[in-house]
N, C-alpha and C positions, 0 to 999 in steps of 0.2 A: 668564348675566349677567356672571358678572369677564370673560369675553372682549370683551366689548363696554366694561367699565370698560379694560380693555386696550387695548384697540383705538380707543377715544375718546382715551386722553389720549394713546397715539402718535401720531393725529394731531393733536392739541392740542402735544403736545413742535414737531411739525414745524412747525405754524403760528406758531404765539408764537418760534420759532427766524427763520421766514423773516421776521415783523414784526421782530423785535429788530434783525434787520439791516439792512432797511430805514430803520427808525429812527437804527440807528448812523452809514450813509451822510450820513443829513441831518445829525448832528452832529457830523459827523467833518472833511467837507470840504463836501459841498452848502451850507451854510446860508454857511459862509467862504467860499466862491467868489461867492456871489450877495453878500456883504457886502463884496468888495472891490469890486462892479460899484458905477456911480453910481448913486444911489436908483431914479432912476426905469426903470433897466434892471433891476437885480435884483428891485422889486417888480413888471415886466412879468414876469420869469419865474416869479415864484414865482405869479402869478397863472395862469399857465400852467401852473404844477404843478398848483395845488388844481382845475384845471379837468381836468386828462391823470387826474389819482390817480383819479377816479370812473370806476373802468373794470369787467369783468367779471375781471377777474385781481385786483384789491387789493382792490377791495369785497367777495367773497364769503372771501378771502381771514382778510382784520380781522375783519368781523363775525362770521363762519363759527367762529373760532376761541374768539371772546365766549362766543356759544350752546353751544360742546363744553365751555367751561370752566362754565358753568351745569350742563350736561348730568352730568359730571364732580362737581359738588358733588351734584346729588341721587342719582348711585348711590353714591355715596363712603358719603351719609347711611344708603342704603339696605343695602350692602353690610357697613357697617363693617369694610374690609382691616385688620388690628391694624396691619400693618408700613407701611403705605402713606397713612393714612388722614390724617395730618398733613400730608403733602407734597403729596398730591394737591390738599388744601385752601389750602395757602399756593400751589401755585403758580395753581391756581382764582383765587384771589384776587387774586393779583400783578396776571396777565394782565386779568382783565375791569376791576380798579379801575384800574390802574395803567396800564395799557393804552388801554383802549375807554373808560371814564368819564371819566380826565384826558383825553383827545383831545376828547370832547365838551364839557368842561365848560372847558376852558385852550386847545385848539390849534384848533379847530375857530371860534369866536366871532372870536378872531384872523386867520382865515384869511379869515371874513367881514368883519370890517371892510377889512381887505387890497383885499379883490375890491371891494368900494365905493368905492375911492377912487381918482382919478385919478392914477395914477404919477409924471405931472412935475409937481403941484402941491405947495406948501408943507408943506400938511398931509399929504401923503403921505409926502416927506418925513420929517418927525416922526413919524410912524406907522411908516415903515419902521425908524427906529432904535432905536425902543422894541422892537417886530416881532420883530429879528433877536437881541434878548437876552429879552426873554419867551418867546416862542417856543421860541427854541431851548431856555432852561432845563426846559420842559416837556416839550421831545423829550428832554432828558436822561433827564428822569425815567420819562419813556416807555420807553427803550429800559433803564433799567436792568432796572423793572420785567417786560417782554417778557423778556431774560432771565435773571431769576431765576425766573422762570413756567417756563422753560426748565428749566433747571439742578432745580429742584422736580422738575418731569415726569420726568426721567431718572432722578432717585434713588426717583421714584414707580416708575415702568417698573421698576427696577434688583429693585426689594421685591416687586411684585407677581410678576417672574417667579422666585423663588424658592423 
């Protein structure tokens, strides 16, 4: 059983590592390149993102990582590692709240109204420039989250191989 708490959260370190970076891209320069475009081109691409990101690479990816960090809290529970048992858990939690819950609950509803709305119209518009400072502030938070779920996992990894 600890090889498999092992072996779940090294692949959870690696998952919540390649989300965080994904996340950091969008807040680093994606989200400012598409905010220097005029509205109605940056909300055609970004509409084009939320339609490209549902793919077999980022969906099993994101989600994938959700479930190992679940998976993760119930052997954590079950196991109790004295040395590991705190990290394994804060970065569980980083990643599924911080991560997969604010995306559903802040980036994801956004992404829909987005897709709804006609690009060159007014109200798109307005929705875009709300968009590119909502949004993004929740991908900040995203990718902080993502990693310190990280950073957690490896000091998790770091304890249990000891």
């Amino acid at each position: 059983m600890s090889s498999l708490l092992y072996t779940t959260t090294f692949i959870a370190t690696l998952g919540s590592g390649l989300v965080a970076g994904i996340f950091f891209a969008f807040s680093t320069f994606i989200m400012k390149a598409l905010g220097k475009l005029p509205p109605e081109k940056g909300i055609a691409a970004m509409q084009s993102i939320n339609v490209v990101i549902i793919n077999p690479w980022f969906i099993p990816l994101f989600i994938g990582t959700a479930l190992l960090c679940v998976l993760i809290t119930v052997l954590t529970f079950v196991q109790r590692p004295p040395s590991a048992m705190t990290w394994l858990l804060i970065g569980s939690v980083l990643y599924f709240a911080g991560s997969f819950v604010f995306t559903m609950m802040f980036n994801v509803p956004r992404n829909n109204a987005l897709d709804a709305v006609d690009p060159s119209s007014a109200e798109g518009a307005k929705l875009w420039a709300d968009y590119l400072v909502t949004w993004t502030f929740w991908n900040h938070v995203r990718t902080v989250a993502s990693l310190g779920a990280m950073a957690s996992f490896i000091v998790a990894l770091n304890r249990l191989s000891s």
